[in-house]
C-alpha positions as CSV (number, residue, x, y, z in Angstrom):
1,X,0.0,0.0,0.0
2,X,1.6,3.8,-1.3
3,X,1.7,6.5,1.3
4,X,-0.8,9.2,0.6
5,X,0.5,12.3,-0.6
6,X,-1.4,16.1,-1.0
7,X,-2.9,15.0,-4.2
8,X,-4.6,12.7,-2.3
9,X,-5.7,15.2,0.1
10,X,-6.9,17.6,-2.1
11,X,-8.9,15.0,-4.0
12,X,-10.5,13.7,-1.0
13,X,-11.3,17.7,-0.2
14,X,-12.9,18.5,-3.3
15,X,-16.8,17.7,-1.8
16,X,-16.3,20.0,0.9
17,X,-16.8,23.5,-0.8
18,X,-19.4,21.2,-3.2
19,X,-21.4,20.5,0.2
20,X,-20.8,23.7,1.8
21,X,-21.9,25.6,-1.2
22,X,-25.2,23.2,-1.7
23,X,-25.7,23.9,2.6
24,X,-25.3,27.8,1.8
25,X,-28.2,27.8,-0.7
26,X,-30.5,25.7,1.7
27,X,-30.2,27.8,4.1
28,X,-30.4,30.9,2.4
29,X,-32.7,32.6,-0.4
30,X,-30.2,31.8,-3.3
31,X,-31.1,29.2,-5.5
32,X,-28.9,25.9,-5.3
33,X,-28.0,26.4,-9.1
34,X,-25.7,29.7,-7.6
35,X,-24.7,28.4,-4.5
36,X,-23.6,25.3,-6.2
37,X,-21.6,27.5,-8.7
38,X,-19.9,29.0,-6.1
39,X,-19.1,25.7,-4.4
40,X,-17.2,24.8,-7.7
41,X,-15.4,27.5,-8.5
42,X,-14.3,27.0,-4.7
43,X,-13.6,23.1,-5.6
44,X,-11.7,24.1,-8.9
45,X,-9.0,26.8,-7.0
46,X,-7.3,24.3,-5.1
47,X,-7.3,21.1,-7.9
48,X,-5.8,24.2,-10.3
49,X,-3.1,24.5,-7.9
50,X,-2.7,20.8,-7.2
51,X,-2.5,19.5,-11.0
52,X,-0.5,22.9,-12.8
53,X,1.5,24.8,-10.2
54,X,2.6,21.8,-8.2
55,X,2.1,18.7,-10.7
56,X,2.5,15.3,-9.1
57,X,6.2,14.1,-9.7
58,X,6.3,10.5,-10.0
């Protein structure tokens, strides 16, 4: 079994700001169409950052 390495973190993070986002338009007057945009614009920042600025090496 391989060690688990950021990649792996941030994969395994991606729901979060999907749920979060999907929890923000429940519980407010926004539609879930917005807050769900919003949820993935916050899921796409950090897999950007993962996949082009630091790649996995190996």
């Amino acid at each position: 079994m391989t060690q688990a390495d950021r990649h792996d973190a941030v994969l395994a993070a991606l729901p979060a700001p999907l749920l979060a986002g999907l929890a923000w338009g429940w519980l407010t007057s926004f539609g879930a169409v917005l807050a769900l945009g919003v949820g993935s614009v916050l899921a796409v920042a950090p897999l950007t950052y993962a996949l082009f600025v630091r790649p996995p090496s190996g």
